[in-house]
C-alpha positions in Angstrom: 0.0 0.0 0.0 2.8 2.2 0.5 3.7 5.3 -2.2 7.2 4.9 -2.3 10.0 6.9 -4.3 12.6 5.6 -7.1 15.5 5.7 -4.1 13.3 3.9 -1.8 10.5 1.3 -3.6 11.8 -1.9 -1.8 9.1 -3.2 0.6 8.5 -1.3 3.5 7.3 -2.7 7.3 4.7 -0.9 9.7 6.2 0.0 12.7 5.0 -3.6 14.6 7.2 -5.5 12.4 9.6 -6.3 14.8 12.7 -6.8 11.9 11.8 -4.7 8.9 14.0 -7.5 7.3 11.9 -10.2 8.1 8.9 -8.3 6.8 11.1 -8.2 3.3 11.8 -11.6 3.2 8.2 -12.7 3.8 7.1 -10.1 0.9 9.9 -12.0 -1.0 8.5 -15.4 -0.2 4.9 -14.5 -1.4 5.6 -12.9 -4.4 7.9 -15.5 -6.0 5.2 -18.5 -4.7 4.3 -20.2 -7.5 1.1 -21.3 -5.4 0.3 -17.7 -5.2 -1.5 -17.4 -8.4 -2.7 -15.1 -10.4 -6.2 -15.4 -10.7 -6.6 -16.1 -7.1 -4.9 -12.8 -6.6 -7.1 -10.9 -9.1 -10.6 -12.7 -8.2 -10.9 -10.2 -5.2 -10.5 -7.0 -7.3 -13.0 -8.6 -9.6 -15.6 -9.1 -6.1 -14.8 -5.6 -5.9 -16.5 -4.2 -8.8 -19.3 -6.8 -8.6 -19.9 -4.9 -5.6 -19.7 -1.1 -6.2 -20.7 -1.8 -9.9 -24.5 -1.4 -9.1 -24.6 1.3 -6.7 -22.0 3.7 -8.9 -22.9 2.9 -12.3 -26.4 3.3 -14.2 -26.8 1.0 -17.1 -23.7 0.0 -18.3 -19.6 -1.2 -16.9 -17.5 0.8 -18.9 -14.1 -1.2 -19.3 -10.8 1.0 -20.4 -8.6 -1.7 -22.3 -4.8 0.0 -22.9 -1.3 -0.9 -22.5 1.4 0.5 -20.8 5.5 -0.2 -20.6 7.2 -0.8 -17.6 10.8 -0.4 -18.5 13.6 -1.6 -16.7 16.9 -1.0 -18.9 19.6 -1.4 -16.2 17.5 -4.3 -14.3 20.3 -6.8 -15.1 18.9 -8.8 -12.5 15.3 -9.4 -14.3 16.9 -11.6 -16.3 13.1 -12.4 -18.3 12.9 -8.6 -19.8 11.6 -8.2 -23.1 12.9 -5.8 -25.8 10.2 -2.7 -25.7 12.3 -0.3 -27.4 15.0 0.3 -29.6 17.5 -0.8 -27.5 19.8 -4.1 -28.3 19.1 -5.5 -24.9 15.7 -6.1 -23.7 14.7 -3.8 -21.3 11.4 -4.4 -19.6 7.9 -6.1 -19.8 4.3 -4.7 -21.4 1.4 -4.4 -19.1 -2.1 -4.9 -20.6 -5.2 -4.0 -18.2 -8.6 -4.1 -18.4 -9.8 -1.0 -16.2 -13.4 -1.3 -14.8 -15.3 2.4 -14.8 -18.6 3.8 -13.7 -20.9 5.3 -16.3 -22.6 7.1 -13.8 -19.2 9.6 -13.0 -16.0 8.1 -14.8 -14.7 7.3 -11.5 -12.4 4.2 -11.4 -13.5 1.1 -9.3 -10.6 -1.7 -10.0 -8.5 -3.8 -13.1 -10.9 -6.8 -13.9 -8.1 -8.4 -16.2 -4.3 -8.0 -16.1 -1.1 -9.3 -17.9 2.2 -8.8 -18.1 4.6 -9.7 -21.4 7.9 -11.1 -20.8 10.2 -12.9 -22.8 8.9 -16.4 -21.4 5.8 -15.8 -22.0 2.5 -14.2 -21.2 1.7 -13.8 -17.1 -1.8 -12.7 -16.9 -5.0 -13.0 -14.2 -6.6 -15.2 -16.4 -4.4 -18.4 -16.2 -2.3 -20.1 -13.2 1.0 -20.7 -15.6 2.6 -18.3 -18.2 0.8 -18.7 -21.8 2.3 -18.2 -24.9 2.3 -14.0 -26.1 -0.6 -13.3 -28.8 -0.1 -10.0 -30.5 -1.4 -6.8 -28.7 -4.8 -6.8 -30.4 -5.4 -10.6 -30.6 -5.1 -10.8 -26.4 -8.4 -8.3 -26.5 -10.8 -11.0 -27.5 -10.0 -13.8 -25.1 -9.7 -10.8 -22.4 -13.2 -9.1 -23.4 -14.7 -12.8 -23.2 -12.8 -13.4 -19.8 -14.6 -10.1 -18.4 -18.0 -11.0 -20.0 -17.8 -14.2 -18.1 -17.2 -12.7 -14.3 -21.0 -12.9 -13.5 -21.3 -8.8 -13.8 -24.2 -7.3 -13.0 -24.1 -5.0 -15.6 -23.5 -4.8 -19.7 -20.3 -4.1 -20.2 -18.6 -1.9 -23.0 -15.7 -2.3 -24.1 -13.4 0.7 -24.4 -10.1 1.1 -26.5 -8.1 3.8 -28.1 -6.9 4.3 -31.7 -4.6 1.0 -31.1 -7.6 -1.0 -31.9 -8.7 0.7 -35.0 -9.4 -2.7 -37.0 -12.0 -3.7 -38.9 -11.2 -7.4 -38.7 -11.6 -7.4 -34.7 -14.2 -5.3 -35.5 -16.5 -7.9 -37.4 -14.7 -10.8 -35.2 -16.4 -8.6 -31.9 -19.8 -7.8 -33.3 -20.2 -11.5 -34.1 -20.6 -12.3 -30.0 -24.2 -11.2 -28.8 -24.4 -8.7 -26.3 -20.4 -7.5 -26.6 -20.6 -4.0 -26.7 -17.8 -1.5 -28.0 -16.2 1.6 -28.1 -12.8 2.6 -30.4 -11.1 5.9 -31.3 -10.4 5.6 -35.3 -7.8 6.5 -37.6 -9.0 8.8 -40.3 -10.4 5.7 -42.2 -12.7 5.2 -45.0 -16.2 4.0 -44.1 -19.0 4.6 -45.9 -22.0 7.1 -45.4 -25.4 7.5 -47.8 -23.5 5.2 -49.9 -20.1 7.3 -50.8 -16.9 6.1 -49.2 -14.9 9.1 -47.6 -12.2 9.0 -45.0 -13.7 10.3 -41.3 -12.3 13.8 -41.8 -13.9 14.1 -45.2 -17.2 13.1 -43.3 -16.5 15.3 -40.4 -16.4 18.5 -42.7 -19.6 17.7 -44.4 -21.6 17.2 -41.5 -20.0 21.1 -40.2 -22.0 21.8 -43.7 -25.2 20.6 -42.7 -25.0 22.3 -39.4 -25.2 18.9 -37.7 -22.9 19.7 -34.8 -24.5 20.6 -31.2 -22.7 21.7 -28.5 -23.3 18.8 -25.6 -21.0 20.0 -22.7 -17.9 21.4 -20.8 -15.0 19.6 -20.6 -11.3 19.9 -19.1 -8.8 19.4 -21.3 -5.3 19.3 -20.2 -6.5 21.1 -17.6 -8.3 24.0 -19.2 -11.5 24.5 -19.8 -13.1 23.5 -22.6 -16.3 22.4 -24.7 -17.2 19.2 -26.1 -19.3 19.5 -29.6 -20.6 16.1 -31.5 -22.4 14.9 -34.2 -23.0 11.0 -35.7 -23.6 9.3 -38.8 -24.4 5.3 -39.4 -21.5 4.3 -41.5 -20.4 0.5 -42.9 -17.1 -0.4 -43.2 -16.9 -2.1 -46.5 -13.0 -3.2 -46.9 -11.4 -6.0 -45.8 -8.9 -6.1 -43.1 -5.1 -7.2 -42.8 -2.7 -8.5 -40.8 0.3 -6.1 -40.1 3.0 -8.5 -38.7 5.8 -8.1 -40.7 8.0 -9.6 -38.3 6.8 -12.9 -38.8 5.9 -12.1 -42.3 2.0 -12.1 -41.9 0.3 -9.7 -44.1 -3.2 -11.5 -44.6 -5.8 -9.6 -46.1 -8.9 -10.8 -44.3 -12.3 -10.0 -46.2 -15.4 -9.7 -44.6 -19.0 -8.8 -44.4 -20.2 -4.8 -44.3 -20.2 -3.6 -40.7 -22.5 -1.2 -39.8 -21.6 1.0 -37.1 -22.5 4.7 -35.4 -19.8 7.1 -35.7 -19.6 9.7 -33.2 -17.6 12.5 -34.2 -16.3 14.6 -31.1 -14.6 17.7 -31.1 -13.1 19.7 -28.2 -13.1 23.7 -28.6 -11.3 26.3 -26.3 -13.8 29.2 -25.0 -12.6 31.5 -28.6 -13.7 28.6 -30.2 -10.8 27.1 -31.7 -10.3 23.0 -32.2 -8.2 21.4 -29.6 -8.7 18.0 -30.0 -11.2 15.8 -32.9 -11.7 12.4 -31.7 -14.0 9.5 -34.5 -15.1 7.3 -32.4 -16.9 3.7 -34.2 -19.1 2.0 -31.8 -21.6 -0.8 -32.0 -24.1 0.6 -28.9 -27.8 0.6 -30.0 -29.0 3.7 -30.5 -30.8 3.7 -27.0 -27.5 5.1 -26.1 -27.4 9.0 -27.0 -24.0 10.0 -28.8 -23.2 12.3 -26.1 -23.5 9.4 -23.7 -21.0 7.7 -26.1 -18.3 11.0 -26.4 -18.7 11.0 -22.7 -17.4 7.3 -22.1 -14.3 7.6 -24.6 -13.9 10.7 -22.1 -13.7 9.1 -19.6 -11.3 6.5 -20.9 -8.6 8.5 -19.6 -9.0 7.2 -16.2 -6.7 4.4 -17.6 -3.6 6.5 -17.8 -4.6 7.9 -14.6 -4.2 4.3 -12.9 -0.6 3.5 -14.4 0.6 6.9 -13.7 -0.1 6.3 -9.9 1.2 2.8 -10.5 5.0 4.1 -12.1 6.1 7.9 -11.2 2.7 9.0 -9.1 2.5 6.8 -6.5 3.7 3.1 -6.2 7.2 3.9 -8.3 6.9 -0.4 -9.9 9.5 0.7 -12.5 12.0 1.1 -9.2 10.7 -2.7 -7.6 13.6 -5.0 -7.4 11.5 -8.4 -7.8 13.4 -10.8 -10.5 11.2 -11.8 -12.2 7.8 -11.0 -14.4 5.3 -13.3 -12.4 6.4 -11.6 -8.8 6.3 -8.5 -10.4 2.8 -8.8 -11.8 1.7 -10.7 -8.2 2.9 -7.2 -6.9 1.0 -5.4 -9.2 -2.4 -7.0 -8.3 -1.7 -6.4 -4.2 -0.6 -2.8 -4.9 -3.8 -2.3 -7.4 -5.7 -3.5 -4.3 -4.3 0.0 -2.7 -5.5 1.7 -5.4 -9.3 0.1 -5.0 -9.1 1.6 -1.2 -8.3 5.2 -2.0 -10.5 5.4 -5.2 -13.0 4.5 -2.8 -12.9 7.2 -0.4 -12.5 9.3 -3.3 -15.6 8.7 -4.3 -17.8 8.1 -0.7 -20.5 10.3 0.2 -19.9 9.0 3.2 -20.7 11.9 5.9 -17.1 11.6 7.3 -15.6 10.9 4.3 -14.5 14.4 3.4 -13.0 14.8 6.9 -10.8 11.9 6.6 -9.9 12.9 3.2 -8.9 15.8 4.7 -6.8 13.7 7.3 -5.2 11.9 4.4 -3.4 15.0 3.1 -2.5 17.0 6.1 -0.7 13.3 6.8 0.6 13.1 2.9 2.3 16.1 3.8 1.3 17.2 -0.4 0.0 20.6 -1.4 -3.2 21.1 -3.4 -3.5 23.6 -5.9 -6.4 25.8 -5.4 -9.7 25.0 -5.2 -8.0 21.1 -5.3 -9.4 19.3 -2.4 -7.4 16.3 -3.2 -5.8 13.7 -5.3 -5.0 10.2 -6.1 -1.6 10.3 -5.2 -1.9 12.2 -2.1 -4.5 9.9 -0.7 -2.4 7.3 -1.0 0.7 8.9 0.3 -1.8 9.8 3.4 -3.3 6.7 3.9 0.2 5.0 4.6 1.2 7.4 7.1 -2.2 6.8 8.8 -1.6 3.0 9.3 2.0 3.9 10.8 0.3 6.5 13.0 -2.0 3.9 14.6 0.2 1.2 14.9 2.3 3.7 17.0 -0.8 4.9 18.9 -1.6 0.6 19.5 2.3 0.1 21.0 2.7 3.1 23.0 0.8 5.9 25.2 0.3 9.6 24.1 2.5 10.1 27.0 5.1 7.8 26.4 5.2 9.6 22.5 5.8 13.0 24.1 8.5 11.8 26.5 10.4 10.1 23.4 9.7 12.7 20.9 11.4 15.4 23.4 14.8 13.2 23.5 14.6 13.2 19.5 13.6 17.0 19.6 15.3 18.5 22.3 14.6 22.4 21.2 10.9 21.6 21.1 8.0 21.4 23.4 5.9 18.1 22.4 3.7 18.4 25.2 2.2 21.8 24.5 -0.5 20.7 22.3 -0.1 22.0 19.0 
């Protein structure tokens, strides 16, 4: 649970261990037991959101599927690194997730799904043993069909950036009933009204026809901005291919017309010019308004939220001196586990739940910018502080504290109450 820092990401003891060492080496043990599984570690993050899902979300589970590198380059000791970069010598593993979101606020709730790629093999929360690696896209089927089979007690969509802007996964998804989907496109061809026109070609004809409507503020690095959409059905009419040129697969795969909504969103500054123009090609029904649909891919972002607190934000993994890929990716399931707590308080309406937020970062020690009453981070930061604070207040008196604090701090006066 701790939020450690590059110099000091090792495993840390509360202050009842009686040998931080010994606290180490039982960290040591757990992570590198092959009877510690995966899937036994990840089935109580998936309890998690079968829990909050129906009292945070409305209709649906929106699901962020991404990738993200952890990248170990002078890890010599790691000795199953793969090559993520243009280095000679491998340098690290790629984490997949499968992020679980409400549709009700964006707010994170916990990873259904995780794997990490190393060079002997696949270690991911759906199997007990390393698997052999399929290629980035091809693991989002069996992962989409792993979440779909959790017992969920809502629909789930599906949600993926540009990475997964192919129309062969495309027909291969829509052919399961009931699997639901949401991907960022290139500036492909798909047809509308039966002419085929890339998405940008589309995009300025429907600014023609006045079919863009202003549906809401946003923030957008930051600033404020406005969110304006507009749809069209399209089809997709070509066939798609294989791009592994590594292994010297270049299949041309034809298929069926797909028809699917596009949803064309564009952020605007408060003058009104473009910041950002996203085509998004979903199979949703159309009981499922296109702001609704802009909204989600919003909200996608929550994804890169949850591996920057899991690298350089908060839990430092690319500093963690486990060997190996398994006890790193047994760590990462325990320290997303911290991540499930603080997300939620973050999000409790509890009555004391601001207070103890509150609590959090005066202990965190962090400064907010204005108006901020918290963050991710800082929670986290806080929380472990906390748990220190009441072991200390379980092992010795308020007295006792003031008396040994006065040793350590001779020029001050501990007992005056602050």
């Amino acid at each position: 649970m701790q939020s450690t820092q590059s110099l000091a990401a090792g495993i840390h003891a509360v202050p009842d261990a009686s040998d931080s060492f010994a606290t180490t080496l039982a960290a040591h043990r757990f992570l590198n037991n092959e009877r510690v599984t995966l899937p036994a570690l990840a089935e109580p993050l998936v309890e998690v959101v079968r829990q909050e899902a129906p009292r945070v979300c409305e209709r649906f589970l929106l699901v962020a599927h991404d990738w993200s590198q952890l990248m170990y380059p002078d890890h010599q000791s790691k000795q199953d690194r793969a090559r993520l970069s243009s280095r000679v010598e491998p340098d690290g593993y790629e984490l997949q997730t499968a992020l679980a979101i409400s549709d009700r606020d964006g707010s994170p709730l916990a990873p259904l799904a995780m794997s990490l790629c190393a060079a002997d093999g696949v270690h991911c929360s759906r199997d007990c043993q390393p698997r052999q690696a399929l290629s980035p896209l091809d693991e989002l089927g069996p992962t989409m069909r792993y979440v779909e089979e959790r017992r969920l007690p809502l629909p789930v969509v599906h949600i993926i950036d540009a990475e997964a802007d192919s129309v062969a996964h495309f027909r291969e998804w829509s052919g399961h009933p009931n699997r639901w989907y949401l991907v960022r496109a290139d500036d492909r061809l798909v047809e509308h009204e039966g002419v085929e026109q890339k998405c940008s070609a589309l995009r300025a004809a429907l600014h023609e026809w006045q079919r863009f409507r202003y549906e809401r503020e946003v923030l957008y690095h930051g600033r404020k901005a406005s969110q304006w959409i507009a749809e069209a059905p399209v089809r997709l009419l070509r066939a798609g291919q294989r791009n592994r040129p590594a292994a010297g697969d270049r299949k041309r795969i034809v298929g069926a017309p797909l028809e699917l909504r596009l949803v064309i969103s564009e952020v605007r500054d408060p003058e009104g010019a473009l910041l950002a123009t996203w085509y998004l090609l979903t199979n949703l029904p159309q009981e499922v308004a296109a702001g609704d649909v802009a909204l989600w891919y919003y909200w996608r972002w929550r994804i890169e939220t949850y591996f920057k607190l899991m690298k350089s934000a908060g839990l430092n993994a690319e500093s963690w001196q486990q060997q190996t890929a398994g006890a790193i990716a047994r760590r990462l399931l325990v320290a997303s586990m911290a991540c499930v707590t603080v997300w939620r308080l973050a999000r409790s309406t509890h009555p004391q739940a601001a207070p103890a937020r509150h609590l959090l970062i005066r202990l965190s020690g962090r400064q907010m910018k204005h108006g901020r009453e918290f963050t991710i981070p800082a929670l986290l930061a806080g929380l472990w502080t906390l748990l220190s604070m009441i072991d200390v207040l379980n092992h010795y008196s308020l007295d006792e504290i003031r008396e040994l604090a006065a040793l350590c701090l001779p020029t001050a006066n501990p007992s005056r109450p602050p």
